[in-house]
VMD Tcl script that draws the C-alpha trace (Angstrom):
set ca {
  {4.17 -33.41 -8.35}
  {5.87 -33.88 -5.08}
  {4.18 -32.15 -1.62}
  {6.75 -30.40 0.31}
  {5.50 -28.51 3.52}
  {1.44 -27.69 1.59}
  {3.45 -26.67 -1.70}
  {3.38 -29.03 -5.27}
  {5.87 -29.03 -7.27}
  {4.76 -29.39 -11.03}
  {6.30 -29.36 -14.44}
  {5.10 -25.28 -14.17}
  {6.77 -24.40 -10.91}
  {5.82 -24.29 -7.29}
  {2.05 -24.23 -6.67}
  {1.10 -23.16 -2.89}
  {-1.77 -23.33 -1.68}
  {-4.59 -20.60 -1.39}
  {-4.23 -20.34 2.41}
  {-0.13 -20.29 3.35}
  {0.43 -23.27 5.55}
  {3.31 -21.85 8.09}
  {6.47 -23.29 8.27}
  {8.20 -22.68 11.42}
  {11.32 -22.96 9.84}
  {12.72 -19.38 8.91}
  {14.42 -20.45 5.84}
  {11.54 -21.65 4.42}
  {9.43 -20.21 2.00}
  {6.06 -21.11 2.91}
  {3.87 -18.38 0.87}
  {3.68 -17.08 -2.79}
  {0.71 -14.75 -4.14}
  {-0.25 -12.67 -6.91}
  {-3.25 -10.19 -7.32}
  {-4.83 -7.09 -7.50}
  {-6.35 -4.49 -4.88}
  {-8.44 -1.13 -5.56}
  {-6.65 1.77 -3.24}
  {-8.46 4.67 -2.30}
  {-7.85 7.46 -0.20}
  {-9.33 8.81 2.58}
  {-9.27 12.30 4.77}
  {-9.75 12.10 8.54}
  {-10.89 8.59 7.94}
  {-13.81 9.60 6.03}
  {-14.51 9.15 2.17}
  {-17.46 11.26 1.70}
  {-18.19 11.96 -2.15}
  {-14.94 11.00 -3.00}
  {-15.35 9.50 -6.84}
  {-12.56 7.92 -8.59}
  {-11.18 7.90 -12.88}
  {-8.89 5.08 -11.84}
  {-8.44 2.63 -8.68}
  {-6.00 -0.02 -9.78}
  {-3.46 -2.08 -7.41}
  {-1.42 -5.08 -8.26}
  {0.68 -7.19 -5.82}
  {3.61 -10.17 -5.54}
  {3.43 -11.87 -1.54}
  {6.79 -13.57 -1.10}
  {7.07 -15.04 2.25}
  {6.28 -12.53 4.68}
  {7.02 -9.28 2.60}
  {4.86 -7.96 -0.38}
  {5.59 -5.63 -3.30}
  {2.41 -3.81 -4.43}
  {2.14 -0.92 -6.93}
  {-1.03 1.22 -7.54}
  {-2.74 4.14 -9.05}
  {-5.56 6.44 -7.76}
  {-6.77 9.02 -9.75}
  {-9.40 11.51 -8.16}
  {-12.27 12.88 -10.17}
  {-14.12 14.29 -6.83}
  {-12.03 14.49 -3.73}
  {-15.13 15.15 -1.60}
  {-16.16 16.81 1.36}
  {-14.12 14.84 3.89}
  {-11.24 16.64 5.75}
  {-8.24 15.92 8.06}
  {-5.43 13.49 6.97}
  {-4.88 12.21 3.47}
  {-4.22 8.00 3.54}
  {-3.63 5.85 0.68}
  {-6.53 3.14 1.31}
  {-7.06 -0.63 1.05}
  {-3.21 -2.27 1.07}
  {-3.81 -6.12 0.18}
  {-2.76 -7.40 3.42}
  {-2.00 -5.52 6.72}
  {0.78 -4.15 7.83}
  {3.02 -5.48 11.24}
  {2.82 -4.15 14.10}
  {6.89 -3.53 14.58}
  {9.15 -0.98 13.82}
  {11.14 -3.16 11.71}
  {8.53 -3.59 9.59}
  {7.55 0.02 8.55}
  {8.83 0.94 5.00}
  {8.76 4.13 3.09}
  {6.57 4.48 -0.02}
  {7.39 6.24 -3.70}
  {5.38 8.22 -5.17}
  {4.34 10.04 -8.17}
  {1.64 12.76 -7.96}
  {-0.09 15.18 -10.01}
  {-2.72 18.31 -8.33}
  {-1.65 17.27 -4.92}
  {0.08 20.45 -3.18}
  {3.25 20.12 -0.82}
  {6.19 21.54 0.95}
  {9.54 20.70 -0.79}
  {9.33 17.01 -0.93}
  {6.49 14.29 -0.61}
  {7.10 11.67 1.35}
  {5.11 8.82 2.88}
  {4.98 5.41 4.55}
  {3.00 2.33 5.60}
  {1.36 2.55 9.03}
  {1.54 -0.67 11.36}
  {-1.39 -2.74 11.45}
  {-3.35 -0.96 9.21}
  {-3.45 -1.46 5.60}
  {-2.64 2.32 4.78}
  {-0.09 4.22 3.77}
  {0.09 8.06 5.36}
  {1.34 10.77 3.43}
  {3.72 13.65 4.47}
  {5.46 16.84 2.86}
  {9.14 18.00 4.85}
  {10.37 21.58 3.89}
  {13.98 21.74 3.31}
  {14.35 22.98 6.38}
  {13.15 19.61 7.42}
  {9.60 20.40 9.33}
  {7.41 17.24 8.96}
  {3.64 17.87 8.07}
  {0.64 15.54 7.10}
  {-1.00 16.17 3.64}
  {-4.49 16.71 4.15}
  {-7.57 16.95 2.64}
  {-6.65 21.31 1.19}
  {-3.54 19.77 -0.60}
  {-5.65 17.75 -2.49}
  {-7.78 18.75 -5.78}
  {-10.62 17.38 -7.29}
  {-8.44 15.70 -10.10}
  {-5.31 14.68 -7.90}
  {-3.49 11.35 -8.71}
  {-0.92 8.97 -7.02}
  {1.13 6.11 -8.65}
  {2.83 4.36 -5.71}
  {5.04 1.93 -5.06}
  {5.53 -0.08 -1.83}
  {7.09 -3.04 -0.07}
  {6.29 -3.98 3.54}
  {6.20 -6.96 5.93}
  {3.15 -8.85 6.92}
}
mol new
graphics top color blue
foreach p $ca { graphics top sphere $p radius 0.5 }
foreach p [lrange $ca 0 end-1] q [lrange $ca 1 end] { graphics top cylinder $p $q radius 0.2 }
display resetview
């Protein structure tokens, strides 16, 4: 098919390549992926004995944003402590306010105040996770919310 800017078009659709060849043009779309990442989690930055049922990620790149679900299902949450983090986001997050999103989430066996809540951290390729009483008082999860068979489903959009 015809080249236009790295990209072929074919009788299937749009093929781009396997490395995104930027366009300086912001109305162009210069990127397309789809794939799969294994999240984890981690406490204080450590994943000691932590062994997983389930580590299962899927994403769509589009441009500069992507839209990634995932599931992470504990079966040993380890002896690690400090700050929970969903692990190992496909790509890595901006460094800018604007490009901080908040996550959704469904748990199970993970202990909270109120309301879970959580978001992607800039350039990292984590997502922290939070619990705000009613009353509105902002706390990390950590490592004693957690149990030994704890799960997350997630879903999360960011920019790159």
């Amino acid at each position: 098919g015809m080249a236009v800017g790295g990209a072929t078009a074919g009788a299937g659709g749009i093929a781009f390549p396997a490395t995104a060849v930027a366009v300086a043009d912001v109305n162009t779309l210069d990127d397309y992926e789809e794939g799969t990442f294994s999240p984890g989690i981690s406490f204080g930055g450590g994943t000691t004995g932590i062994t997983y049922a389930l580590q299962s990620g899927s994403y769509t790149k589009i441009g500069n944003r992507v839209f990634c679900t995932g599931k992470v299902e504990l079966t040993t949450k380890g002896s690690s402590t400090g700050d929970a983090l969903i692990t190992g986001l496909p790509f890595t997050i901006a460094n800018s306010n604007d490009a901080l999103s908040a996550a959704s989430l469904r748990m199970a066996d993970v202990s909270f105040a109120d309301f879970p809540q959580a978001y992607g951290v800039a350039a990292t390729t984590t997502i922290a996770l939070e619990e705000i009483t009613n009353a509105g008082t902002r706390t990390t999860l950590v490592d004693t919310n957690f149990a030994n068979s704890s799960f997350i489903t997630f879903s999360f959009n960011y920019r790159v």
